[in-house]
Each structure stands twice: as C-alpha cells, then as structure tokens.
C-alpha positions as CSV (number, residue, x, y, z in Angstrom):
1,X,91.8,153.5,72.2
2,X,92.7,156.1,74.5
3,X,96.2,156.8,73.7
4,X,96.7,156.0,69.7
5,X,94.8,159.2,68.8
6,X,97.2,161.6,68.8
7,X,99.8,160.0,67.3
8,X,98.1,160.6,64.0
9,X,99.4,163.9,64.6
10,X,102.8,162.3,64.2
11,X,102.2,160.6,60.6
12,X,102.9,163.1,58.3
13,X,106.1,161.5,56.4
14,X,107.8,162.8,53.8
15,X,106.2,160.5,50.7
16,X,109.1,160.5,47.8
17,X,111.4,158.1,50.2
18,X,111.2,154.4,48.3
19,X,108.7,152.5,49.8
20,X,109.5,148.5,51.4
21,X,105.8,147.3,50.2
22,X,107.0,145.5,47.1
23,X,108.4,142.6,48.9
24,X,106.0,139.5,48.8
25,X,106.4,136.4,50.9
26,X,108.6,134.2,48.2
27,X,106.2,131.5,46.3
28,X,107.0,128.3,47.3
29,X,108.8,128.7,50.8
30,X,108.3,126.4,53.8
31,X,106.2,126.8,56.2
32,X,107.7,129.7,59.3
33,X,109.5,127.8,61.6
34,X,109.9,124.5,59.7
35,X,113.5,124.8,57.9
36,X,116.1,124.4,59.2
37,X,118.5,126.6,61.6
38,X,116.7,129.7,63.5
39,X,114.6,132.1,63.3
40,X,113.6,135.4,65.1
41,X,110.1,136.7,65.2
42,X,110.2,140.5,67.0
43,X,106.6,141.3,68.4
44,X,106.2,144.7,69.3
45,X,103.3,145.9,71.5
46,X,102.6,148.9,73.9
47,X,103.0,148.3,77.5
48,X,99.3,147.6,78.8
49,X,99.3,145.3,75.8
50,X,102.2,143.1,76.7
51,X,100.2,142.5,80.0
52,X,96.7,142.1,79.1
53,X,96.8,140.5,75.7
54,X,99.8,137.9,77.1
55,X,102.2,138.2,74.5
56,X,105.1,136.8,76.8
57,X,102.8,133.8,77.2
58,X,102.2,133.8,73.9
59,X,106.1,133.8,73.6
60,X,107.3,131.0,75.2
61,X,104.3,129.0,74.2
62,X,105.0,129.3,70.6
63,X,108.8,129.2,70.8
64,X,108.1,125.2,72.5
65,X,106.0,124.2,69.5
66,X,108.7,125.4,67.2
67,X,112.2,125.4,68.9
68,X,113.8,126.5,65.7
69,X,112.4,130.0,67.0
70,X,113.0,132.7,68.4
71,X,110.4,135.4,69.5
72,X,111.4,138.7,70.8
73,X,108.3,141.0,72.9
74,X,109.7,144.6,72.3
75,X,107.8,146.7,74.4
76,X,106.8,150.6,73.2
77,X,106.1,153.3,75.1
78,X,103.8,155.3,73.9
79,X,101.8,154.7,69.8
80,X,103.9,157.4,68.6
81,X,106.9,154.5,68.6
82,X,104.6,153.1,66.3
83,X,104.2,155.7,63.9
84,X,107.7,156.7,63.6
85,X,108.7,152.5,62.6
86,X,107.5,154.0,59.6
87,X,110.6,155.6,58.5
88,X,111.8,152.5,58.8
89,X,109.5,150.8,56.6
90,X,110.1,153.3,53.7
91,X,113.9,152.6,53.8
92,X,112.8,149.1,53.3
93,X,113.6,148.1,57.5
94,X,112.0,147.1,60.6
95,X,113.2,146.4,63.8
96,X,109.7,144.7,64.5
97,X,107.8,141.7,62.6
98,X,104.6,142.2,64.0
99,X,103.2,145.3,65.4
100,X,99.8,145.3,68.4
101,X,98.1,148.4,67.4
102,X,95.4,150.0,69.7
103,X,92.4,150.4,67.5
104,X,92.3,149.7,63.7
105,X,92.3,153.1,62.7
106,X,95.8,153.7,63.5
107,X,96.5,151.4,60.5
108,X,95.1,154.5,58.3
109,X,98.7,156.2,58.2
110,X,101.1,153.2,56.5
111,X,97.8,152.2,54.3
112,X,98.8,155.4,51.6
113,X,102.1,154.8,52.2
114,X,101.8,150.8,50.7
115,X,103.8,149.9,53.7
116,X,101.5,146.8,55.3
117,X,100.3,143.5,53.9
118,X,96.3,143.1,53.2
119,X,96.2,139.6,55.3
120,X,93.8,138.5,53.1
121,X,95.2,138.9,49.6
122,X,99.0,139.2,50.5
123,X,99.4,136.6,53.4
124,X,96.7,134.1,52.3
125,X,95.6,134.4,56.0
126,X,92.1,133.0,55.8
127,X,93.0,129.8,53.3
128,X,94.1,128.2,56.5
129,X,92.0,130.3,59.0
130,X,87.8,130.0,58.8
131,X,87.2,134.0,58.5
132,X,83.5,132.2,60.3
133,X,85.6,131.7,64.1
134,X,85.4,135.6,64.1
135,X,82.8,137.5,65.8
136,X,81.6,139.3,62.3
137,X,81.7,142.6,63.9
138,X,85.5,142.0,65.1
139,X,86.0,141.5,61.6
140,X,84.3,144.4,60.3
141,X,85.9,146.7,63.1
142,X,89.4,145.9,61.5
143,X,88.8,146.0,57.9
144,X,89.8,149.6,56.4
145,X,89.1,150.2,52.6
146,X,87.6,147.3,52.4
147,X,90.7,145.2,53.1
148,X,92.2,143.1,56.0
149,X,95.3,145.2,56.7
150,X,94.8,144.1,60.8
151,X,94.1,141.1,62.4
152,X,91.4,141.8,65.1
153,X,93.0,140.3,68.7
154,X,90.3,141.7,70.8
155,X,87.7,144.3,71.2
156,X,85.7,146.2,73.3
157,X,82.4,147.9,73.3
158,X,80.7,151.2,75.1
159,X,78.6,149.8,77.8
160,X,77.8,150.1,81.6
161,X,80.0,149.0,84.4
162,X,77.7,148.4,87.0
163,X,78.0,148.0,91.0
164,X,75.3,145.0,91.8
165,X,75.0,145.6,95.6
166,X,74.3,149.1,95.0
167,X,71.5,147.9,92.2
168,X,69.5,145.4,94.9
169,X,69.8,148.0,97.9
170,X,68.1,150.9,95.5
171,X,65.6,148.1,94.6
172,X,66.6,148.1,90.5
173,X,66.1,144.8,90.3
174,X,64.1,141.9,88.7
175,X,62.1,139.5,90.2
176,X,65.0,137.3,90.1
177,X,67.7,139.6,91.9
178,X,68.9,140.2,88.3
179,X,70.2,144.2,87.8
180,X,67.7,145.8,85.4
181,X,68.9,147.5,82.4
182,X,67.8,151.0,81.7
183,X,65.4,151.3,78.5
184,X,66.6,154.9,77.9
185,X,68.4,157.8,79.4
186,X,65.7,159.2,81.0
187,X,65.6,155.7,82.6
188,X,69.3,155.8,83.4
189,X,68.9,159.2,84.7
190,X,66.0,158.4,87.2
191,X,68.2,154.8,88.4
192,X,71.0,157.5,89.1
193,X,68.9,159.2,91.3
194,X,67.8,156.0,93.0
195,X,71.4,155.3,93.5
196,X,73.1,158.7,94.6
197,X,74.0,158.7,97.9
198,X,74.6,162.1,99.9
199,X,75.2,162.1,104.1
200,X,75.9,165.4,105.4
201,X,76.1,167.3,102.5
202,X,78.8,165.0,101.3
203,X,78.4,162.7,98.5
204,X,78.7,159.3,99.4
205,X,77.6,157.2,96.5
206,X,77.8,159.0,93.3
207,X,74.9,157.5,91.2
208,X,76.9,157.5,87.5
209,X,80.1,158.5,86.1
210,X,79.9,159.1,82.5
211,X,83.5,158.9,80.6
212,X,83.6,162.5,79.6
213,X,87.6,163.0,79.4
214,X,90.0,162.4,76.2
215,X,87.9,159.0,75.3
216,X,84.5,161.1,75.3
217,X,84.3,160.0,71.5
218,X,83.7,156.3,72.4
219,X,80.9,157.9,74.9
220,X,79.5,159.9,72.4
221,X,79.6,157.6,69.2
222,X,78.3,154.9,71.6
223,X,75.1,156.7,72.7
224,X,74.3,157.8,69.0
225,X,74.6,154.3,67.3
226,X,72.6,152.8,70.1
227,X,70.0,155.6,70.6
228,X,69.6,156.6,66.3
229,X,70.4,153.2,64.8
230,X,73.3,154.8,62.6
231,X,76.5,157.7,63.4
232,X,75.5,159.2,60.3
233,X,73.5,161.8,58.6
234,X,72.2,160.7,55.0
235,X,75.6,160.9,53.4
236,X,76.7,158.2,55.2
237,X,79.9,160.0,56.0
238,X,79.2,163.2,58.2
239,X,78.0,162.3,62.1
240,X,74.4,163.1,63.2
241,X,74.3,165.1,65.8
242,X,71.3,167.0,65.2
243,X,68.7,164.2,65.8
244,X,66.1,164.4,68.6
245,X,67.2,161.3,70.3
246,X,70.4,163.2,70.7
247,X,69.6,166.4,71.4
248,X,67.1,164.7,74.6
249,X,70.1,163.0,75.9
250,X,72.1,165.8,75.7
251,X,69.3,167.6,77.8
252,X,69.1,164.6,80.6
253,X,73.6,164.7,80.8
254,X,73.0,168.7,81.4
255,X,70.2,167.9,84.3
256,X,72.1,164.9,85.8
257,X,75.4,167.5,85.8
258,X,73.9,170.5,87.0
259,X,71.9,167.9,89.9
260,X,75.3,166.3,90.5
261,X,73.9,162.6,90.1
262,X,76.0,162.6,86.7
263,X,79.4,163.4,88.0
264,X,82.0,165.4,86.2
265,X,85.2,163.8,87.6
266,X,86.1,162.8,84.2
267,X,86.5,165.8,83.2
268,X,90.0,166.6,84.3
269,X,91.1,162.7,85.0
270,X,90.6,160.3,82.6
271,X,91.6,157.5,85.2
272,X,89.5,159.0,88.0
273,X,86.3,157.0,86.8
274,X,87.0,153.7,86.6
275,X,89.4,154.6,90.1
276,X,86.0,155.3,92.1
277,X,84.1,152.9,90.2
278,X,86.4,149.9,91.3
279,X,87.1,151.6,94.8
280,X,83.1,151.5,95.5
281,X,82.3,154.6,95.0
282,X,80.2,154.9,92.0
283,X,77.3,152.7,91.5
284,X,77.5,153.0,87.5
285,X,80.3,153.4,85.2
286,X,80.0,154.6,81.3
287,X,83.0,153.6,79.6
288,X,84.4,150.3,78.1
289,X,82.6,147.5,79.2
290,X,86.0,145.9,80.6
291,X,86.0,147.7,83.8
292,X,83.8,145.8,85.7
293,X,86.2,142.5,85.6
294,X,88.9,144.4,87.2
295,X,86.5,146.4,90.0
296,X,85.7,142.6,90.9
297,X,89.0,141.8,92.6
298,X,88.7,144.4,94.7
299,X,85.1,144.6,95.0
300,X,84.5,140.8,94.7
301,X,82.8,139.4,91.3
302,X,79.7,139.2,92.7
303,X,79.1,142.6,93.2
304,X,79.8,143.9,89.9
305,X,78.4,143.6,86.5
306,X,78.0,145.1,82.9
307,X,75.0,146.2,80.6
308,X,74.6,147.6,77.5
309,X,73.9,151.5,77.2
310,X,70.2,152.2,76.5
311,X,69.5,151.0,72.7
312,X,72.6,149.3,72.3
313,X,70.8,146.0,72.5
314,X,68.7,146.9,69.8
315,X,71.2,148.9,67.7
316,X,74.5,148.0,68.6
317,X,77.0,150.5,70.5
318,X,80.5,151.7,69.0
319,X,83.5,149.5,69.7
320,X,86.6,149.1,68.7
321,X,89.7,146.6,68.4
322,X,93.1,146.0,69.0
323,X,94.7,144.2,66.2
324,X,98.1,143.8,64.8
325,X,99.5,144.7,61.7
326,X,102.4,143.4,59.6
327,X,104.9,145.7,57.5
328,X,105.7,144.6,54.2
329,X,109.5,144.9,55.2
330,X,109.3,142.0,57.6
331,X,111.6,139.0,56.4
332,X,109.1,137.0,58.4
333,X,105.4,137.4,57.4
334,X,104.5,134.0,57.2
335,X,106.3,133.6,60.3
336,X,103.9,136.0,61.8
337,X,100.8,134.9,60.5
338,X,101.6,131.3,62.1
339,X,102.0,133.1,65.5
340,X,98.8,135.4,64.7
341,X,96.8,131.5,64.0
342,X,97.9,129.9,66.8
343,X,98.6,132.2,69.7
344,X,96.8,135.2,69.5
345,X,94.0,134.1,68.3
346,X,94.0,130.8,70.7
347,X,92.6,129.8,73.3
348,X,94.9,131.0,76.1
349,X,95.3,134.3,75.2
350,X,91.5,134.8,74.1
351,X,90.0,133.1,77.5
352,X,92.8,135.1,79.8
353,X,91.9,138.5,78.5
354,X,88.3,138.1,79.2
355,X,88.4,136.0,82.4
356,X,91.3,138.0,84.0
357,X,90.5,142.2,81.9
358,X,87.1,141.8,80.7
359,X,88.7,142.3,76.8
360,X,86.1,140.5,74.4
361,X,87.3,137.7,72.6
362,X,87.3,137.9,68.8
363,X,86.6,134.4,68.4
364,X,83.1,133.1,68.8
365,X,84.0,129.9,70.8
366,X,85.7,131.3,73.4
367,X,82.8,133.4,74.9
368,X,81.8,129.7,76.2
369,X,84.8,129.4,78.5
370,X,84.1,132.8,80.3
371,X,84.4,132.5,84.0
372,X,81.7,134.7,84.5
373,X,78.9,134.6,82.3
374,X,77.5,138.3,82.6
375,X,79.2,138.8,79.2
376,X,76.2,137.7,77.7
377,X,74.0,140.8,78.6
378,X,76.2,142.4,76.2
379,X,76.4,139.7,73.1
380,X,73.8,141.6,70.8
381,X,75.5,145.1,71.8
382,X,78.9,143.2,70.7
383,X,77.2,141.5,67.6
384,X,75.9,144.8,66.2
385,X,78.5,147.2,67.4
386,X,80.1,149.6,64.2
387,X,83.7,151.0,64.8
388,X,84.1,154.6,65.0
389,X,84.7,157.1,61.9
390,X,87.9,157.3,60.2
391,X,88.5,160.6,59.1
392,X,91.8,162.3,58.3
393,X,91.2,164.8,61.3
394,X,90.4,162.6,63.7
395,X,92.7,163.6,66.6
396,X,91.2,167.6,65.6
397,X,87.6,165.5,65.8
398,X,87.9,164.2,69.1
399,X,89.8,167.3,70.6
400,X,87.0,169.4,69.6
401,X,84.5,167.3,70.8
402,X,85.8,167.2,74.2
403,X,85.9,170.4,74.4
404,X,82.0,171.2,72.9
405,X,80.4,168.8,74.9
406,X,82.1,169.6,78.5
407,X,81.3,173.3,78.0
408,X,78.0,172.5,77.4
409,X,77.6,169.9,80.5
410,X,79.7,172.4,82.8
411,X,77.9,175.8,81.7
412,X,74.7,174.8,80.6
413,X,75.1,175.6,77.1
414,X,71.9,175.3,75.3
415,X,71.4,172.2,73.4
416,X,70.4,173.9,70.0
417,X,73.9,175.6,70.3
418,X,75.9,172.5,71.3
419,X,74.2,170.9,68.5
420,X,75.0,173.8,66.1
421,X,78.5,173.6,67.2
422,X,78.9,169.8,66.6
423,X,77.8,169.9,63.2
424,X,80.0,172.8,62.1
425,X,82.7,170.7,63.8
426,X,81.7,167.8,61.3
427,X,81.4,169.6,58.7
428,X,85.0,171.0,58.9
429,X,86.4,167.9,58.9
430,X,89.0,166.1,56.5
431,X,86.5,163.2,55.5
C-alpha cells in the first residue's frame, strides 16, 4: 500500500494508441497446461511480494503438477514498472502474464484504457472457483466498477500491534492475563500513559506509535470507519471529516503529541515505527495489523499481539488488498487463472503468509491453520473492513493529508481549522 500511490502519477498515457483488450481467450481451447509441448507463464511481482506472498514456491510447485510448463517470477522494482507495462498493452504486448499489484486501486489506470480482463465475465473465473471460499470483504476490497478486474491474494487491515509484556506489567489486562482492548481513544490515550516509560529524562518505553508518515491515509481512513460507521459525508462520495467523533480524536492525537506519550517518529521515517516496535521499544503500534508477526521473532510470539483500533470491532477498519491482475494481451489467461486457483489462492501460500508476515488470508478456511490464533481478535474488524476511496487525485489526496494532519499534531493547530482544511482538501478533489 505504501509504495503504489504515486505511481498513479505515472499513468497518464497517451489514449489514441490501439488498445490489446479485444483479445478473448479462444472458445473451445484446452485447458492451460494440458496440450501438448510447452508453455511459459511470466509472473511479475514487486520485490517484498516475491518474498512474502511465495511466488517462487508457488513456481516450482505449479511447474510439478504441470511439467508441460514453464513459469517465470520477474521481479519489479518499484509499481511505477507496472504502470509503464501499459505501453505495452496498448501495442497489443506484454512481457508479463500475470501482474501482483499492491492494493486494488492501482488497477484504476488500465480499467479506461480496456487493457485488463474482468475475471468474472471474461475468464469465467468463478464457474470453477466458489466466489463463497472468499472472505466477502476481500472480495469487495478488489472489485472496482463493480467488476472483478483483480483477484484478491491477501489483505490487510488498520489495527494495533501490541507488545503483551508491556500490557501485564502496566496491569491492562483481564482477569485471564488476556491484553484488553481499548473501547476508544480516550481509552487508548490513558493505556499510553500507563505504558510510557521515562528514566532520567529519557524515554524508555514510548507508550504508542501512531503511523503518521506517507501511509497516514490507512491511519486516518481506519479511525473514521471504525469511530463514524462510514468514510463518507451523505453523498456517499466526499470523506467526513467534520464529525465529532473525529474532531475528539483529533484532540486526544494533539494531547498525546504535545505530552510525548503519542510519538512523532513517523513523521520523517516511515520504517522507524514498526523498527522500535519490533526492537522493544514501543508498547503499541498503529499501523497494519501484520507487524506484530514479524516483532515476534525477535521479541518472541508470546510477547506480542494485535487488536483492533477502537470501533473497528463494531464498524470495521479500512483495509486493503494485494491482488493480481491480468492484461488482455497475455497469450496465456487461462493459463493464469489455473495458477491464480491453485497456487495463490492455496493452501501454502495462504497459511505461509499469515503464519510467517501476519498477511490475512483471503480464503475463509485458512484462518483455521493459523499458528497463532490471536488473529481472531481481529476477525469482525477483517469481516467489516471497506477499502479506501478511489479518487482520480488520490496520490494529491494522501500528499495533502500528510501534510494537514502533521502540522496540526506538530503545531497544535486548532481542530476546527484542521477540520476546515480537510474538507476543502475533499472537496477539491477529482471524484
């Protein structure tokens, strides 16, 4: 999520080149990887996505089911790779069948351009898939005009990393030893307190670390679905900013700044958060609710856990997917859609990036094989979780937003202002 935003930027194409999205899989044609001689299926995915979604495994396992083929991992730098294949695509080329996108939204700029199947009416993909396996809001979270042009893979929701051992020495804890969850902010606030440490004028233990950097919109999305039940104002397009559930929690980020229990290390480094979080430092993390699977290998999985952001249990948080999509210039769709069914969507690959990253599997019955089971204080923030906005100037969007809401934490600006400003920032928008 943190990276595909500004390649939006890079989109703009010139239009009057002849589009590839008039070829259909041919009527009739075997099966991908049953005929005869063989085949080559290219995969492209960005580097973290290679690792933590397994596609070499996913590789070699498929290539021993179907010796006839060949698959190819190409490995992309950066999403702006991504957006450029689609000069490719309007000459009717590809150098990749199958392309792992990092959110669903980044699908919006080859949707005008006709360039990418619909799985559903193009590829056919549910008549030999039950759409029911999903986790419905997986599905939702990847449908855009209400079509499938990606395939959710995984997902992952706005909730907080937690450090347990810190929890039972502060005493936040249930009669069981179980971490409690904070009903509100004001309640997060005051645990915060409980758990910020300072010895000799030094901080020690920072009490929470709120991801305030370049993915702030995931923060900030997340907290207004969970705390107002909707992102939107009555339109049902423009955000909500100026509620007063928001404009309170905006008032209890400005106190826990200006105390220092909230700390402000995002700010400058996105990576800085989760860094102190998994080195001990921080006793609760804001940010995807993945991190706390990889603070346990150095911290040890007992002393970490997740829980949903106040409301989020009630009203769901803001998530989002990583999918893949398929351009309509690929010689091998079906080919793709096999390896989609029966790799990426299997077992391996589902149960390895939630036991081993913390990634949420898309597939209902692989929540059951999670190592550790504290996944399930998240399952009704996962099952009512809405995916962000898609607007045309969503790269401006989340710029600007950053920028708003740090002046206002950092300065103390007032709230009716930051309010004011957010909703003159909507309202500029490209909807």
């Amino acid at each position: 999520m943190k990276r595909f935003f500004c390649a939006l930027l890079a989109s703009a194409l010139v239009l009057s080149l002849t589009s590839c999205g008039k070829t259909e899989p041919a009527a009739g044609s075997q099966p991908a990887g049953s005929g005869s001689g063989s085949k080559t299926l290219r995969v492209g995915g960005e580097s973290w996505q290679v690792t933590k979604i397994f596609l070499e495994d996913a590789a070699k396992a498929f290539m021993k089911d179907h010796p006839d083929v060949k698959v190819e991992i190409q490995t992309y730098a950066d999403p702006t790779v991504v957006s450029n294949y689609s000069i490719n695509w309007m000459k009717g080329e590809t150098p990749v069948d199958l392309v792992m996108i990092d959110g669903a939204s980044f699908a919006e700029q080859f949707i005008g351009k006709d360039l990418i199947y619909d799985f559903d009416k193009d590829l056919n993909f549910f008549s030999n898939f039950d759409k029911s396996k999903f986790v419905p809001s997986a599905i939702e979270m990847s449908r855009l005009h209400d079509k499938q042009y990606v395939i959710p893979v995984i997902s992952e929701i706005t909730a907080i990393n937690i450090n347990t051992k810190m929890f039972k020495e502060a005493g936040l804890v249930d009669k069981e030893g179980k971490p409690l969850a904070p009903k509100d902010w004001e309640e997060f606030y005051e645990f915060a307190k409980k758990l910020h440490k300072v010895k000799d004028g030094k901080v020690v233990q920072q009490g929470a670390t709120i991801q305030w950097g370049k993915d702030i919109h995931g923060t900030v999305l997340g907290v207004l679905q969970a705390s107002h039940k909707t992102l939107y104002q009555d339109d049902g397009i423009s955000l909500g900013f100026d509620n007063p559930e928001f404009r309170e929690i905006l008032s209890i980020w400005q106190k826990g700044v200006k105390e220092g229990v909230f700390s402000q290390e995002t700010f400058a480094d996105y990576d800085s958060g989760r860094n102190s979080y998994k080195a001990g430092k921080v006793a609760m993390l804001v940010e995807s609710g993945s991190r706390w699977i990889e603070a346990g290998q150095t911290l040890g999985k007992d002393n970490v856990s997740v829980l949903p952001i106040p409301g989020a249990d009630q009203n769901g948080s803001v998530g989002y997917v990583n999918g893949v999509i398929v351009p309509k210039c690929s010689p091998n769709a079906e080919l793709a859609v096999q390896f989609i069914q029966e790799q990426l969507l299997g077992e391996h690959v589902q149960t390895s990036t939630l036991n081993q990253y913390g990634k949420l599997p898309v597939i209902n019955e692989y929540y059951a094989m999670a190592e550790a089971p504290d996944w399930k204080n998240l399952k009704n923030s996962i099952d009512k979780s809405v995916t962000y906005p898609v607007y045309k100037d969503l790269a401006k969007f989340i710029k600007d937003l950053q920028s708003i809401l740090q002046n206002s934490l950092s300065k103390g600006t007032s709230v009716d202002t930051t309010v004011q400003q957010l909703q003159d920032m909507v309202k500029s928008l490209n909807k």
